[in-house]
C-alpha positions, 0 to 999 in steps of 0.5 A: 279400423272401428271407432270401438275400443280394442280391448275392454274388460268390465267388471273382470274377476278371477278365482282359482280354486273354491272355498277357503283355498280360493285364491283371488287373481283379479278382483273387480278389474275394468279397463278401456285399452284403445285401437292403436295403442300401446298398453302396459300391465305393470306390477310385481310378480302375483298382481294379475297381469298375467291373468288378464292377459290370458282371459284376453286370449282366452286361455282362461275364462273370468269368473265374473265380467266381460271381455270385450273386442272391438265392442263383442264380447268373446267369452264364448270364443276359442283362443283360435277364433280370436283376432288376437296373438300371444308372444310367450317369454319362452318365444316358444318356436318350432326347433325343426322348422326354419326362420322363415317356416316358423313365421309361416306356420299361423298362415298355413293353419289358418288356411291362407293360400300358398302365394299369400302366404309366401308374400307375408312371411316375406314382408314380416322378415323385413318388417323384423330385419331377418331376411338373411336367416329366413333359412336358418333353424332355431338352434343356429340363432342368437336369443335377440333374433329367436325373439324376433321371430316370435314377433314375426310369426305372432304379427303375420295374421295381423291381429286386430290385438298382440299380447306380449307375456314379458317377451324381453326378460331372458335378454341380457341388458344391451339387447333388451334396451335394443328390443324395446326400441324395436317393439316400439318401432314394430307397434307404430309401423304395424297399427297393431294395439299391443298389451304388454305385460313387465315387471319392469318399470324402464320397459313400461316407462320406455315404450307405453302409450299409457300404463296400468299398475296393478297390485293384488289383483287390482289396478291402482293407476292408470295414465302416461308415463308421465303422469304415472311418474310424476303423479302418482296416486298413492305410495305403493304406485310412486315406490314401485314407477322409480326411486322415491323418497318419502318423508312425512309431513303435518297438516297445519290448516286447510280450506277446501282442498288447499292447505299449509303443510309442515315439514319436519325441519318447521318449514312451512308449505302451501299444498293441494291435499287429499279431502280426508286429511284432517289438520293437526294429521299427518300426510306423507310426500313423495319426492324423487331424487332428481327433484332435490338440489343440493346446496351449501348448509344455511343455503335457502333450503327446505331440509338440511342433513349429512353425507351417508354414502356417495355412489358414482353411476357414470351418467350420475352420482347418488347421494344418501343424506340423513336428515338433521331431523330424523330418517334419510333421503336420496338424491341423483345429481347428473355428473358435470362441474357443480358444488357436489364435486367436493362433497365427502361423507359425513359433510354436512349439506342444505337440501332444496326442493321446488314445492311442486316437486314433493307431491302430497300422496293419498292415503 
């Protein structure tokens, strides 16, 4: 292993078409993805994930910028001639060839010998548990297993890089839980850097070493799961990691980067703000659910409001409040003996909120 990045993208722009029909699928993007690592590319359908993956691969070359692997830059190389492998959401495995020739295809077209080759096919089939289908086609296997095998055969070159293109998203709930469990597993036992690319934000939070988020070509943040969801830089990154309530609040003095902020219910609050919000303006706070306590009315509370709508999930329950002072907010409460047992629609109740729970968004 080399003390260089896996992946770097410098600068990268990417534009389909010319002139006014231009569409612009990445725009000015950098990004340092380290040896070992376990990357995800999140955003909504249309942000440029995709996009930067195949301009990793080399299935499209940028229009400005570099790709970089392990420090050299490979605009000029083939998809072939890269340490790098692609897992496509269609699996796409050869319907005549066996489990095991399906694995053994990338060898065979690379050259290896045929005991070299016999030797990995046999290690991938235990590295992905399918040695006892090693001799069934394609047809014969369940969606979970295809997916396997699709691992499989992108993982026996051993790449110095494994891109995966929503490799989970044609498996039901269960099994796609189950894979992501696996990919990890497979991520940490091979050393491979993987760069995985999902609209789903569980399978990001699930699996990654860190996360990039990505909208309208941009990446907006980047960090740990934990930081992505706890902190998040502005309101597009805290709507899209989680459920997330905003409520709007004024800024009544600052020193530095310290001031009082105003809740809409009069309470006031010391919180770490943006250099650009001005006193007397508004800033806006997001607060997760499961960060608010709910409470008896005339409690010591920050918001006060009444019962819309309870909804029973198993593991919890959520409750929809309209606040008191305008607009409505969720809270997730786990299932297990407490005050929110006997609350019905439309009782009125007292909101408490830890002042580090609400995070004070950029603008």
């Amino acid at each position: 292993m080399t003390g260089l990045p896996a992946v770097e993208a410098k600068n990268v722009t990417k534009t389909f078409g010319a002139g006014p029909d231009a569409v612009v699928a990445l725009d000015n993007v950098s990004v340092t993805i380290q040896q070992n690592e376990f990357f995800t590319l999140l955003g909504p359908s249309g942000c440029g994930k995709t996009t930067l993956l195949r301009l990793i691969a080399g299935f499209e070359l940028p229009t400005a910028g570099s790709i970089l692997l392990e420090g050299q830059e490979v605009a000029h190389l083939p998809p072939f001639k890269r340490m790098v492998n692609t897992v496509f959401q269609s699996y796409a495995l050869f319907p005549h060839l066996t489990v095991a020739e399906n694995i053994g295809f990338g060898l065979k077209m690379l050259g290896r010998r045929r005991a070299d080759r016999d030797a990995q096919i046999e290690k991938m089939l235990k590295l992905v548990k399918m040695e006892p289908m090693r001799n069934r086609k394609v047809h014969q296997l369940s969606g979970g297993q295809q997916q396997r095998v699709a691992l499989a055969r992108a993982l026996a070159p051993h790449p110095k890089v494994l891109l995966l293109d929503e490799p989970l998203s044609a498996l039901d709930l269960k099994l796609r839980k189950e894979m992501q469990i696996e990919l990890k597993r497979l991520q940490h036992e091979t050393g491979i850097t993987f760069i995985f690319v999902t609209h789903d934000q569980e399978e990001a939070l699930t699996m990654s070493d860190r996360i990039a988020v990505m909208s309208h070509g941009k990446i907006l943040q980047i960090g740990t799961a934990n930081e992505i969801y706890e902190h998040p830089v502005d309101r597009f990154v805290a709507d899209f990691i989680g459920e997330t309530n905003f409520i709007e609040a004024e800024v009544m003095q600052r020193i530095g980067n310290r001031g009082q902020i105003r809740l809409p219910s009069g309470i006031a609050l010391a919180r770490e703000l943006d250099p650009i919000a001005p006193v007397g303006g508004k800033v806006t706070l997001a607060i997760r659910p499961e960060r608010i306590d709910l409470v008896k009315p005339g409690a010591d509370c920050q918001l006060a409001g009444k019962v819309e709508n309870i909804v029973y999930f198993g593991t919890d329950t959520h409750f929809h409040i309209d606040l008191d002072t305008g607009g409505d907010v969720t809270v997730r409460v786990q299932n297990r003996r407490g005050f929110q047992e006997v609350l019905k629609q439309g009782d009125a109740v007292g909101l408490r909120i830890a002042p580090e729970a609400m995070q004070v968004l950029k603008d």
